[in-house]
N, CA, C and O of each residue as an XYZ file, in Angstrom:
472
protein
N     108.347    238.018     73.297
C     109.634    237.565     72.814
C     109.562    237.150     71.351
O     110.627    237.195     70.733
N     108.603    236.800     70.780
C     108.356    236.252     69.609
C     108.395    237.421     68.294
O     108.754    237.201     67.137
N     107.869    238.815     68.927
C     107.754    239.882     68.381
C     108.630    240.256     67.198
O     109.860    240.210     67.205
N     107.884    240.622     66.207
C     109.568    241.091     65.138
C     109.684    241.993     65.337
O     108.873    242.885     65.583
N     111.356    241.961     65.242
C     111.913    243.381     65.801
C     112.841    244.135     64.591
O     113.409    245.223     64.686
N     112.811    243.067     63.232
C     113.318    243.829     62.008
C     112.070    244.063     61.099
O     110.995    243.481     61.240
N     112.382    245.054     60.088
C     111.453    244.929     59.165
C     112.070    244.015     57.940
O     113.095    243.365     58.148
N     111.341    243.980     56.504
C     112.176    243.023     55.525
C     113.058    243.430     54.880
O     112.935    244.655     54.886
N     113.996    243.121     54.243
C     115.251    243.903     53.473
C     114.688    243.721     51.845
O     113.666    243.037     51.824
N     114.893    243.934     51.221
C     114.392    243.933     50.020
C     114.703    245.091     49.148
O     114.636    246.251     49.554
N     115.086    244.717     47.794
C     115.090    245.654     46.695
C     114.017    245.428     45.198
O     114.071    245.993     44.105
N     113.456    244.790     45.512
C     111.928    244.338     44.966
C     110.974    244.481     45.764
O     111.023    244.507     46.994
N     109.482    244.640     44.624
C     108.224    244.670     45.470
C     107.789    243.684     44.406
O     108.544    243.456     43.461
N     106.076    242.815     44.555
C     105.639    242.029     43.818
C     103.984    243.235     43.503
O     103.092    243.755     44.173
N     104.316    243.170     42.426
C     102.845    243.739     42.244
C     101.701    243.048     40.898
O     101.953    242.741     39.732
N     100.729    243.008     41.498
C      99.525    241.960     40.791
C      98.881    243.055     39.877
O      98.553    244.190     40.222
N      98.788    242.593     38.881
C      98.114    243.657     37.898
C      97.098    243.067     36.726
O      97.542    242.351     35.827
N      95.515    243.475     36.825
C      94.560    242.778     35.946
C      94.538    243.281     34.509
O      94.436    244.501     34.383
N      94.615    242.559     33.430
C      94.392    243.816     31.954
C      93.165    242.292     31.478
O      92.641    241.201     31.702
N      93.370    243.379     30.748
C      92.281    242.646     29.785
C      93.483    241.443     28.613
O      94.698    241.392     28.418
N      92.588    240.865     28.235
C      93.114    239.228     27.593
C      93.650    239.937     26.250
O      94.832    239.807     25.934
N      93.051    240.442     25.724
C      93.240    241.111     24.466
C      94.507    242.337     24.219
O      95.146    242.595     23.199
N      94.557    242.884     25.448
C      96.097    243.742     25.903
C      96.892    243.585     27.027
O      97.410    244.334     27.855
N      96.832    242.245     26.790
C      97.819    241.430     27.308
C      99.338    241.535     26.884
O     100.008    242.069     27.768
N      99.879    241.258     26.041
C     101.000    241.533     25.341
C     101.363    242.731     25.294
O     102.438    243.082     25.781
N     100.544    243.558     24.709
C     101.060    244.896     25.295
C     101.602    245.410     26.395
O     102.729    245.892     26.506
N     100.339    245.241     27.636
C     101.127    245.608     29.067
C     101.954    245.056     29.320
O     102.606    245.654     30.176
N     102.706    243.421     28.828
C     103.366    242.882     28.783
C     104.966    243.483     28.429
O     105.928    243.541     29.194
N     104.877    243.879     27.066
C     105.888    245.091     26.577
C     106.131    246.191     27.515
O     107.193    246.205     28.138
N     105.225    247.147     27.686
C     105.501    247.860     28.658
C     106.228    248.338     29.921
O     106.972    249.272     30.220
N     105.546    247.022     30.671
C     106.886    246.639     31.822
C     108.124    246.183     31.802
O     109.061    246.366     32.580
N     108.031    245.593     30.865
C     108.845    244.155     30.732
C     110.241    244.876     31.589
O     110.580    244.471     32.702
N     110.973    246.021     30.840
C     112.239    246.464     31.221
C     112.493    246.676     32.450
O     113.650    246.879     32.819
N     110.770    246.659     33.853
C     111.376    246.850     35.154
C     110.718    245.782     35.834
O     110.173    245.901     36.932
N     110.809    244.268     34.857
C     110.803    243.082     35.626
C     111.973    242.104     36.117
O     112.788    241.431     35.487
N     111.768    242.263     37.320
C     112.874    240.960     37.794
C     112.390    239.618     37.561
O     111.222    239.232     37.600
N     113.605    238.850     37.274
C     113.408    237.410     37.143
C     112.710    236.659     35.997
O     112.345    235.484     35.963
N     112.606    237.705     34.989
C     111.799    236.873     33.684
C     112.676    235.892     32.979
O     112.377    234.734     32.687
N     113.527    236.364     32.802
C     114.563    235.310     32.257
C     114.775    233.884     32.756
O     114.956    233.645     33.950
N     114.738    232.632     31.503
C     114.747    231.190     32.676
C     116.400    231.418     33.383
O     116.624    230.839     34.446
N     117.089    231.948     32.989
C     118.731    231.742     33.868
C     117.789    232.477     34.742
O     116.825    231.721     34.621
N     117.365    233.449     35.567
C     117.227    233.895     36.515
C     116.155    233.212     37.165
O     116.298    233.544     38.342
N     114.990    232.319     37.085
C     114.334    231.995     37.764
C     114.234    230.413     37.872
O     113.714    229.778     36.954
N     114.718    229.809     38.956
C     114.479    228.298     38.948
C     113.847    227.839     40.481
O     113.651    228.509     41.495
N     113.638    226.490     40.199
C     112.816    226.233     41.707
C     113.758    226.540     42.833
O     114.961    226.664     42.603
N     113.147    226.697     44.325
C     114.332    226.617     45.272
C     114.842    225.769     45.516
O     115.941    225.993     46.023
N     114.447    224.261     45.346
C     114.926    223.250     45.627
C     116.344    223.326     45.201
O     117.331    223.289     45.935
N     116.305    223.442     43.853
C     117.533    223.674     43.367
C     118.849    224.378     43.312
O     119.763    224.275     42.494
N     118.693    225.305     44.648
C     119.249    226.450     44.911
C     119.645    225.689     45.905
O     120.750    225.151     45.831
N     119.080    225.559     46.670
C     119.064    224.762     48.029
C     118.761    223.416     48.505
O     117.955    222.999     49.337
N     119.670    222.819     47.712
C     119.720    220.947     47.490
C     119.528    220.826     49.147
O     118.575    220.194     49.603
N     120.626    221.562     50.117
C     120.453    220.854     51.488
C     119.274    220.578     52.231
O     119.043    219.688     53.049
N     118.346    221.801     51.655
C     117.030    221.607     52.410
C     115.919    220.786     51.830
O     114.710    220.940     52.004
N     116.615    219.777     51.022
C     115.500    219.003     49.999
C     114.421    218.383     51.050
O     113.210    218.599     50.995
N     115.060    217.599     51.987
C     114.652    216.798     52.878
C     113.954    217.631     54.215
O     113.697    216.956     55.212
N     113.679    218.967     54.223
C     113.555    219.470     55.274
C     111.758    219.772     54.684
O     111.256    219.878     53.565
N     111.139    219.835     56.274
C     109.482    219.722     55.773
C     108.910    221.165     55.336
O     108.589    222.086     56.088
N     108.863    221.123     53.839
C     108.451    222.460     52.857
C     107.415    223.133     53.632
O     107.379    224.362     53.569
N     106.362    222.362     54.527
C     105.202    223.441     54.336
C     105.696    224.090     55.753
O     105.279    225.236     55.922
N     106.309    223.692     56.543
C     106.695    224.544     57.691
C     107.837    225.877     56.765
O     107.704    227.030     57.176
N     108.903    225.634     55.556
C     109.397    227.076     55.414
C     108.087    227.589     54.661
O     107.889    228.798     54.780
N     107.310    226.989     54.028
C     106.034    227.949     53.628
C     105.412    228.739     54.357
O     105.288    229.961     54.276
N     104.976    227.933     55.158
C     104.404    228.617     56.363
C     105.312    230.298     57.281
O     104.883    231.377     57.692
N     106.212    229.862     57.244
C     106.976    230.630     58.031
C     107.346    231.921     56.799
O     107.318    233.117     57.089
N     107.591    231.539     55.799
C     107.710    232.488     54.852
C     106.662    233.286     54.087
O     107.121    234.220     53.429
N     105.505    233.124     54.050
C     104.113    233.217     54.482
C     104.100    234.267     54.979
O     104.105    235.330     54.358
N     104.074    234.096     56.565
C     103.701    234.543     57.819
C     104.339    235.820     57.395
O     103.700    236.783     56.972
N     106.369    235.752     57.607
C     106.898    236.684     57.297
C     106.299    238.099     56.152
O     106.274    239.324     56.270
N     105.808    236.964     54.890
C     105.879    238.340     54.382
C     105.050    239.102     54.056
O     105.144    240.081     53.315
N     103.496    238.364     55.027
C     102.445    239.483     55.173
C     102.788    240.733     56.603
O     102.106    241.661     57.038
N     104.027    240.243     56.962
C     104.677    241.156     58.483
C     103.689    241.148     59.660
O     103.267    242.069     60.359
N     103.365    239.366     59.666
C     103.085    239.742     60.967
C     103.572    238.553     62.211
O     103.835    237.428     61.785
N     103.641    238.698     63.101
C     103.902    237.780     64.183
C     103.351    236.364     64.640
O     102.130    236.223     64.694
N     104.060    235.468     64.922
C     103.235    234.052     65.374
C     101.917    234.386     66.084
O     100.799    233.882     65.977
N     102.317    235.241     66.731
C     101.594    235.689     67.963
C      99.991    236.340     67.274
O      98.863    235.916     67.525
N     100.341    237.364     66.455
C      99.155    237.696     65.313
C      98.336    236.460     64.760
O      97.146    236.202     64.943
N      99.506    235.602     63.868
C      98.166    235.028     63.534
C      97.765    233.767     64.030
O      96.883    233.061     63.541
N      98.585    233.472     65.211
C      97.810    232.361     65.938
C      96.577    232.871     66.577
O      95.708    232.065     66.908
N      96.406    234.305     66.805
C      95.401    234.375     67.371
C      94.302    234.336     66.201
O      93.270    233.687     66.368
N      94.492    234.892     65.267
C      93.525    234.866     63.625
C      93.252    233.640     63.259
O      92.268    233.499     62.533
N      93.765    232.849     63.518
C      93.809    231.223     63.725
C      92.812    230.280     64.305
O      92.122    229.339     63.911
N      93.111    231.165     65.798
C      92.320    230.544     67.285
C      92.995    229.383     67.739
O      92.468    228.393     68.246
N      94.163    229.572     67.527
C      95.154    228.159     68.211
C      96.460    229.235     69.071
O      96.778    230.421     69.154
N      96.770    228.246     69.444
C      97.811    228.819     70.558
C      99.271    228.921     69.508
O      99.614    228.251     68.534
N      99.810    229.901     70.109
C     101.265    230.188     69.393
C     102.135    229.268     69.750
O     103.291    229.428     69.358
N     101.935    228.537     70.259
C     103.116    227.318     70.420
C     102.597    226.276     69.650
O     103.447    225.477     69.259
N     101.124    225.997     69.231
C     100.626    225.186     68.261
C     100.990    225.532     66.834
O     101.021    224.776     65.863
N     101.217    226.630     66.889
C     101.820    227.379     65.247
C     103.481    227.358     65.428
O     104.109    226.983     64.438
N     103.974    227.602     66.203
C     105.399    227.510     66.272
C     105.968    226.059     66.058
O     107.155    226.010     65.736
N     105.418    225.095     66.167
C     105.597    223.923     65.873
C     105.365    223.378     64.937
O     105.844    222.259     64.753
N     104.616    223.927     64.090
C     103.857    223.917     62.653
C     105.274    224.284     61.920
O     105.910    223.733     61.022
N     105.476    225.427     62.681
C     106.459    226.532     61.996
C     108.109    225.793     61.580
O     108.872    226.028     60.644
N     108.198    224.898     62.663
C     109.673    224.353     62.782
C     108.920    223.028     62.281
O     108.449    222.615     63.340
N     108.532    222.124     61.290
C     108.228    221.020     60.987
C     107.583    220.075     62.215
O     107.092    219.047     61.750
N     107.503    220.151     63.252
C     107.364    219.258     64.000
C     105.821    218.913     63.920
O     105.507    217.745     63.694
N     105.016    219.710     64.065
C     103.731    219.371     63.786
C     102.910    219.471     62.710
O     102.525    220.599     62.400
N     102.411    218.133     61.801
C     101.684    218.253     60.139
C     100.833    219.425     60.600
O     100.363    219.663     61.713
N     100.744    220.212     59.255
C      99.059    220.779     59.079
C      98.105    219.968     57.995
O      98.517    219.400     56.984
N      96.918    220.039     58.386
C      95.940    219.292     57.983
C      95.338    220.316     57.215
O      95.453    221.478     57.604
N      94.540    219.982     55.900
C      94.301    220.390     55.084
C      93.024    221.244     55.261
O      92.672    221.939     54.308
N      92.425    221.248     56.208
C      91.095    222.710     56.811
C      92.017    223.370     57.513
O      91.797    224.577     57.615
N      93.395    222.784     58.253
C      93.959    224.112     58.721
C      94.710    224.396     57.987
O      95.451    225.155     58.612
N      95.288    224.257     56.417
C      95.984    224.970     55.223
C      94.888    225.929     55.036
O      94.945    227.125     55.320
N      94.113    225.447     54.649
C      92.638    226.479     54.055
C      92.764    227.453     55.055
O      93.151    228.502     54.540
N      92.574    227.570     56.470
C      92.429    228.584     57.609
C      93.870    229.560     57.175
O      93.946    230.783     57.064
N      94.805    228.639     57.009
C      96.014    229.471     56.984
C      96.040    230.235     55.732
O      96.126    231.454     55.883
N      95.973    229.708     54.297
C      95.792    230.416     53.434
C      94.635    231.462     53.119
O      94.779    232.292     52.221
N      93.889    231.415     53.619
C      92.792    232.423     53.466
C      93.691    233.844     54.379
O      93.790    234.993     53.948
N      94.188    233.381     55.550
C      94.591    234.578     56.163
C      96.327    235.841     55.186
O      96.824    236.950     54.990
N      96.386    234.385     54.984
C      97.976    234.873     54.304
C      97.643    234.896     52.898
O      98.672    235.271     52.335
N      96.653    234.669     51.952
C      96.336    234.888     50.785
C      97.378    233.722     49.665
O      97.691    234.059     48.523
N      97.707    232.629     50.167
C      98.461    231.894     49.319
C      97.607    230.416     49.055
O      96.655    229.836     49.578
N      98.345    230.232     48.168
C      97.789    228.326     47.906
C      97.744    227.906     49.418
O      98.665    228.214     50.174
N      96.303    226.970     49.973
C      96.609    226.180     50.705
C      97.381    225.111     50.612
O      98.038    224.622     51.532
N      97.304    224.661     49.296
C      98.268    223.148     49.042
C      99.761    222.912     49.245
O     100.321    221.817     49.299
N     100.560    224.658     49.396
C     101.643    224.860     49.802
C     102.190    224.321     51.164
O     103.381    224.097     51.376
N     101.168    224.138     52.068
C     101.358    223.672     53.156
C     101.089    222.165     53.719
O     101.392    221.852     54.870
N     100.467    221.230     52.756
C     100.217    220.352     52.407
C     101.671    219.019     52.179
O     101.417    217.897     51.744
């Protein structure tokens, strides 16, 4: 039941790219014209977008947004985990803290800051 049954909608991709320090600016130029969001009007924190959820516990939408957008299921990586999917689903909806060796567990799998979940 937990299973996703959409894929993501999206008209962006994020792509990581190494240059050297010295042609930096250059590759910089290069792209620039098929980057989203460089501009400060276009990029601000979410908080600020979303005053209502100021008060709501960040590392559970981290977590969950995370999860989402490596595409895989509670069910996936609770088992990558070694905790039960109802121990992550609760993580997931704020109800239960994560502790900072299980940020590390989580970020190593999902490739993000552990401190996000923190």
């Amino acid at each position: 039941m937990l299973e996703r049954t959409k894929g993501r909608h999206t008209d962006a991709v994020e792509i990581k790219v190494l240059v050297r320090y010295d042609q930096y600016e250059k590759a910089k130029k290069a792209i620039a014209p098929y980057l989203v969001g460089e501009n400060d009007e276009e990029c601000f924190p979410w908080r600020e977008a979303f005053p209502e959820f100021e008060n709501d516990h960040s590392w559970a939408v981290c977590l969950r947004g995370a999860r989402v957008k490596e595409n895989m299921t509670q069910r996936e990586l609770a088992m990558r985990l070694g905790i039960s999917p109802a121990n992550l689903s609760s993580m997931e909806h704020g109800k239960r803290p994560i502790g900072k060796e299980m940020a590390k567990r989580i970020a190593d799998i999902l490739s993000v800051d552990y401190r996000c979940f923190l």
